[in-house]
C-alpha positions as CSV (number, residue, x, y, z in Angstrom):
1,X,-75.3,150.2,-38.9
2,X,-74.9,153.8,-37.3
3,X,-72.0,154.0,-34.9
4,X,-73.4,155.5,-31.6
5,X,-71.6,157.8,-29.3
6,X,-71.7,158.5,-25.9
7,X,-69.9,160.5,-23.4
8,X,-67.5,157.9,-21.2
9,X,-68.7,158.7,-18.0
10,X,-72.1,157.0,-20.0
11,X,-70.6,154.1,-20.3
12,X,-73.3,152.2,-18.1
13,X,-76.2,154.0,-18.9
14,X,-78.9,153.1,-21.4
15,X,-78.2,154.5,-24.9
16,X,-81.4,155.8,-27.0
17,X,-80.9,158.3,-30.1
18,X,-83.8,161.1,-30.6
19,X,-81.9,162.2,-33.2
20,X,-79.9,160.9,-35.3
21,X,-76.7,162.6,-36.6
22,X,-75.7,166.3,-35.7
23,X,-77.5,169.4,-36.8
24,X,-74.3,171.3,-37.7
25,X,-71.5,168.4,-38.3
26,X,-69.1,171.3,-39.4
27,X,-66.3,171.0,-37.6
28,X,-63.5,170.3,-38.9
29,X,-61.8,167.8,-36.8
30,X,-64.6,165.8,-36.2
31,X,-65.2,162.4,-38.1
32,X,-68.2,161.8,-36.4
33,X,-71.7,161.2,-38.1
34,X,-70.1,161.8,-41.6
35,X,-72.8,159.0,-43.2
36,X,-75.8,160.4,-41.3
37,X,-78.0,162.6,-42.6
38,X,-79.3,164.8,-39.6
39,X,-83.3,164.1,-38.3
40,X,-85.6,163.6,-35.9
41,X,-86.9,160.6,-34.3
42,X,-90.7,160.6,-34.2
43,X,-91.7,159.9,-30.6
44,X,-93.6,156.8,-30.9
45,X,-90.5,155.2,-32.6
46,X,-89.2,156.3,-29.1
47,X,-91.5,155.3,-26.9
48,X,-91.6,151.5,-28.7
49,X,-87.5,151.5,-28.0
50,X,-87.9,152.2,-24.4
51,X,-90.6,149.6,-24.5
52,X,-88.3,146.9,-25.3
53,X,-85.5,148.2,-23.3
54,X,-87.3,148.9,-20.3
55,X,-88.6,144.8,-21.2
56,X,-85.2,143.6,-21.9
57,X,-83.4,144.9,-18.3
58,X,-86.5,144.8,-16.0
59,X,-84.4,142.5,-13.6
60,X,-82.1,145.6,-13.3
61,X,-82.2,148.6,-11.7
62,X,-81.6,151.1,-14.6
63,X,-80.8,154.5,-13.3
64,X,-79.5,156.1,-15.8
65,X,-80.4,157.1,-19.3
66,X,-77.8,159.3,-21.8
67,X,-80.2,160.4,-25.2
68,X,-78.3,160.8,-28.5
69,X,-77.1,162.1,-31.0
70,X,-74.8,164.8,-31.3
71,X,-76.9,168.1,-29.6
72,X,-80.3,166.0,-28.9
73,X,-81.2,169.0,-27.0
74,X,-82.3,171.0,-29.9
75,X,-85.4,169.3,-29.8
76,X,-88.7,171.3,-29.0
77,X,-89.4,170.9,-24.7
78,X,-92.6,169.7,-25.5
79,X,-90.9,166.6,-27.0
80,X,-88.0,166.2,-24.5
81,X,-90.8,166.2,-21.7
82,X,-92.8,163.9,-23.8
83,X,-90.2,161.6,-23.8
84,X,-88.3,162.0,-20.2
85,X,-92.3,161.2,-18.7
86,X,-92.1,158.2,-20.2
87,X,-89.3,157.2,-20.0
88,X,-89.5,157.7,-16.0
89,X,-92.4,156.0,-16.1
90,X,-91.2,152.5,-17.7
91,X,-87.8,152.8,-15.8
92,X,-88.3,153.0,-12.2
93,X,-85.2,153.1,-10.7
94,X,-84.3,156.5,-13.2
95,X,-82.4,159.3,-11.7
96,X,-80.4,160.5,-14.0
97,X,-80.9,161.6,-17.7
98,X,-77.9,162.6,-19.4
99,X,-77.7,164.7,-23.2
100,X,-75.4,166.3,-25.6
101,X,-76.0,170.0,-26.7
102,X,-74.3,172.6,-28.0
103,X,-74.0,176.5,-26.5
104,X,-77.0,177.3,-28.7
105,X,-79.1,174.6,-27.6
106,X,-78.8,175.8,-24.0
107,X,-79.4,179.4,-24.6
108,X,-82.2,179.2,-26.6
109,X,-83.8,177.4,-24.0
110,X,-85.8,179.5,-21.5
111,X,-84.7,179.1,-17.7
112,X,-88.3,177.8,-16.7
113,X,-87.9,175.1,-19.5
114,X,-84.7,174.3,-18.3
115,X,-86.2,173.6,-14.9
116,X,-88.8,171.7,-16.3
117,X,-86.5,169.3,-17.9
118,X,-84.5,169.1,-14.4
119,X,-87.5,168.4,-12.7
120,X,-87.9,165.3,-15.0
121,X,-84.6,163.8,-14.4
122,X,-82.2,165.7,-16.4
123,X,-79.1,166.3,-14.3
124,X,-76.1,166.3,-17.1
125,X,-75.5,167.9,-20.0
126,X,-72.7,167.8,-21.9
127,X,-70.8,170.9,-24.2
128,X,-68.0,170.5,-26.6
129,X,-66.2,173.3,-26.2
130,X,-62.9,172.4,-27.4
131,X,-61.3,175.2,-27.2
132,X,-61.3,178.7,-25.3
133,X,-59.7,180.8,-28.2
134,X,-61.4,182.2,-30.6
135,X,-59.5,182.1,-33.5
136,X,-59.1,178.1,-32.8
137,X,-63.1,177.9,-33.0
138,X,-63.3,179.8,-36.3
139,X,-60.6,177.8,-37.3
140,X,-62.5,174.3,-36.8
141,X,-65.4,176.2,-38.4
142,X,-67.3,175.4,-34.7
143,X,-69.9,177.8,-35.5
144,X,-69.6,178.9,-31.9
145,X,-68.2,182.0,-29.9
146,X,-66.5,181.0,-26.6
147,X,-68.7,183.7,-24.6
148,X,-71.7,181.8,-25.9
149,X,-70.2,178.7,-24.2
150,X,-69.3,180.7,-21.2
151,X,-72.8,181.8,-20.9
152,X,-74.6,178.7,-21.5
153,X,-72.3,176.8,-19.2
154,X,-73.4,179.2,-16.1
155,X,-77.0,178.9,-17.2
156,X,-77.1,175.6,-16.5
157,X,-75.2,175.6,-13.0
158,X,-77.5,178.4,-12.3
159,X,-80.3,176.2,-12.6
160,X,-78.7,173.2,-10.7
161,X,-78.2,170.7,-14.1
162,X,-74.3,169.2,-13.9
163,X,-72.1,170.7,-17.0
164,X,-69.4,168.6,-18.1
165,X,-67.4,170.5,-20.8
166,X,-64.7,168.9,-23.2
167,X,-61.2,170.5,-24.6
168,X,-59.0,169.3,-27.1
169,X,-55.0,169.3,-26.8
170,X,-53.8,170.3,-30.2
171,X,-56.7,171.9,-32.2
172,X,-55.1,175.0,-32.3
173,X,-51.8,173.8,-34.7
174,X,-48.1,175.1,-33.9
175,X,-49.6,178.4,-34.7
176,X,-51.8,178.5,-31.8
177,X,-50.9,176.5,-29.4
178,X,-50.0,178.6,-26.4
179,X,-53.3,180.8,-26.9
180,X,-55.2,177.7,-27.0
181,X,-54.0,176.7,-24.1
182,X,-54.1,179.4,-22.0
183,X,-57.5,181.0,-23.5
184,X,-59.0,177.3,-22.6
185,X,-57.9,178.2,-19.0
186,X,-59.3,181.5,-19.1
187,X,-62.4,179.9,-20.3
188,X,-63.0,177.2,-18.4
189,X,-62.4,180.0,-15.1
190,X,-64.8,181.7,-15.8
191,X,-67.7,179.0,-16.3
192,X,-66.1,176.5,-14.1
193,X,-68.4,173.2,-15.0
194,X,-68.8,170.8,-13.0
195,X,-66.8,168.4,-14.8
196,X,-63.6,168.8,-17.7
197,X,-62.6,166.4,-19.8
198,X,-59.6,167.2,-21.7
199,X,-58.7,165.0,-24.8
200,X,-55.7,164.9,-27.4
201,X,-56.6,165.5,-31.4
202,X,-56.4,162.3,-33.1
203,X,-57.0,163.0,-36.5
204,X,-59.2,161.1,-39.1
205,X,-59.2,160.8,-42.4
206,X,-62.8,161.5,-43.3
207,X,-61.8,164.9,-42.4
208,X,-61.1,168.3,-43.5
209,X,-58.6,168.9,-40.8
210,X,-56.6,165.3,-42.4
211,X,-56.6,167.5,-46.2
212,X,-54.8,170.1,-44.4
213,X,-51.9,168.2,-42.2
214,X,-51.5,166.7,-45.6
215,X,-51.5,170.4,-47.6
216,X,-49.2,171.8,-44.4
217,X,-51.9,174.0,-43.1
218,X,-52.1,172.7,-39.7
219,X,-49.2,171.4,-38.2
220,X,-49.5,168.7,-35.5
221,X,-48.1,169.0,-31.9
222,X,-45.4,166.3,-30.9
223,X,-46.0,164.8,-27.4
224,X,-44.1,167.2,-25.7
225,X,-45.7,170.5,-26.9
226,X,-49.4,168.3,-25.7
227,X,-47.6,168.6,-22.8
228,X,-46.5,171.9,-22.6
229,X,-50.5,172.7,-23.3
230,X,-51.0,170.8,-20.4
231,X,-49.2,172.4,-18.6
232,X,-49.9,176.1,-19.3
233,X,-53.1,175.0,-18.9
234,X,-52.8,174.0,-15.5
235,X,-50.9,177.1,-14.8
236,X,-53.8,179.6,-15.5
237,X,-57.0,177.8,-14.3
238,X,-59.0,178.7,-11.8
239,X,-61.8,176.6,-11.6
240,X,-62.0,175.2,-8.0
241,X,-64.1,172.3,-7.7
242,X,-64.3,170.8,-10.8
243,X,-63.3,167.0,-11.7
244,X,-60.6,167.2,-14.5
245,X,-59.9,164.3,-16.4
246,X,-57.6,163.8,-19.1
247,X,-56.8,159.6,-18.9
248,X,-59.1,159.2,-22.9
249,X,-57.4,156.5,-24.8
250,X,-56.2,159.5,-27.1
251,X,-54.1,161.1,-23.8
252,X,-49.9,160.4,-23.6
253,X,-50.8,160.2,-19.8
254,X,-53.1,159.9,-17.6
255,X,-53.7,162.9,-15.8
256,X,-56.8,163.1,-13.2
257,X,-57.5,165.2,-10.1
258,X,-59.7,168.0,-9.0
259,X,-59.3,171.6,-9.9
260,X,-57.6,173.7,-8.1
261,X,-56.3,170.7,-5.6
262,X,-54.8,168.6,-7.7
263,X,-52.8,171.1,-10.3
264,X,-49.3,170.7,-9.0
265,X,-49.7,167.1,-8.7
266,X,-50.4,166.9,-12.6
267,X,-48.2,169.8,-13.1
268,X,-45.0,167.0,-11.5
269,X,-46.5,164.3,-13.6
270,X,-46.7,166.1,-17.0
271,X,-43.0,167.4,-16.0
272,X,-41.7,163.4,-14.8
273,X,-43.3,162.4,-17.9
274,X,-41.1,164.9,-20.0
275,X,-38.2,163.7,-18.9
276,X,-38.8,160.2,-19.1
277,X,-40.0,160.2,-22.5
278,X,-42.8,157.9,-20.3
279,X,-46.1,158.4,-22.8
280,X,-48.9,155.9,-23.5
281,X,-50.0,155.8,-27.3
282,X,-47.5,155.6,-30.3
283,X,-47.4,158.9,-32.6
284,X,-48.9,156.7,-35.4
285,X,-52.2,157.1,-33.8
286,X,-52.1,160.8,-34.2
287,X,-52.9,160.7,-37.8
């Protein structure tokens, strides 16, 4: 049985794949997908799974809907349309559609198709950008530039759909740590989503990334330099408005406030936390 992810702010909303897999499923940290082979739902085999979902929790009010897998917004308009119709049609109480995409997905998308995919619910998309340094990117073989990310992220603000973007703490090695951190800040200034979630590499073994820790190519950070990413980080951005969150299971602490409000808060607490030696998850779960 597939696993299936979704983003955690999904965690309540009704969970149907288009696709299954992800296109690219290059990168080099990520242990996700690994047994699927990338395709495409057919849309009937859609439309019969929000049949029986749309059966199954008619007593509720389901109002939200996040569509899988990995960059389901790939898919041809004419098919997301297809399938957001209907799906407002056998949920009532819909107001939200939320998707994964990549940079590419977003630009190749015309502005008017965009809008047309607002206009039928969709209000959130989600972007891995992991990091805002180049060199990481290439690195983790994302297959992405950061400008691309940059420019899709504003597209969709421009249009009025939500952007929540994700980093990583620690893809960039010993080697390029600092840049990662403060090139993520320079990043994340200049396309200032709507939401941030930032995350700390956990690394698995299905991975390329895990042959090189083990060959000494990459070289993982210890809880305090996550920290001092953190906090260099916080230091440089200027993104006001936008909900940061970095409280994921894979986090030494929880850290959570709102851009640019909130940085010296986080700032203290990253610092308290230093001292104390006060972090969450045992370094065994790093690798």
């Amino acid at each position: 049985m597939q696993i299936i992810y979704r983003p955690p702010s999904e965690a309540k909303s009704v969970i149907i794949q288009l696709t299954k897999g992800c296109r690219y499923n290059t990168c080099t940290f990520c242990g996700m997908y690994k047994d699927v082979k990338f395709h495409i739902r057919k849309i009937s085999e859609v439309k019969k799974e929000i049949d029986y979902l749309s059966a199954k929790y008619r007593k509720y009010n389901i109002d939200r809907i996040f569509f899988a897998d990995g960059d389901a917004l790939c898919l041809k308009t004419d098919y997301l349309k297809e399938i957001f119709e209907y799906a407002n049609e056998k949920f009532k109480s819909l107001n939200r559609i939320g998707i994964y995409a990549t940079a590419k997905d977003v630009l190749n998308k015309s502005e008017e198709e965009l809008k047309e995919l607002l206009n039928l619910g969709l209000k959130i998309v989600y972007i891995g950008l992991e990091s805002g340094d180049q060199k990481v990117l290439d690195a983790i073989n994302k297959k992405m530039t950061v400008n691309e990310c940059i420019d899709a992220v504003k597209k969709l603000k421009k249009i009025g759909i939500l952007t929540s973007v994700t980093l990583i703490a620690g893809l960039g090695s010993s080697e390029l740590s600092y840049d990662h951190a403060l090139n993520s800040a320079k990043a994340i200034t200049k396309m200032k989503p709507d939401y941030l979630g930032f995350l700390t590499l956990e690394v698995e073994k299905n991975t390329p990334l895990y042959k090189n820790i083990s060959s000494g190519d990459f070289k993982l950070l210890n809880a305090d330099q996550i920290m001092d990413e953190f906090r260099i980080f916080l230091e440089n951005v200027d993104s006001q408005g936008t909900v940061f969150r970095a409280n994921h299971a894979s986090n030494y602490i929880n850290l959570k406030g709102t851009l640019n409000f909130d940085n010296k808060k986080m700032i203290k607490q990253i610092d308290d936390a230093k001292k104390s030696k006060d972090y969450m998850p045992e370094e065994f779960r790093r690798l």
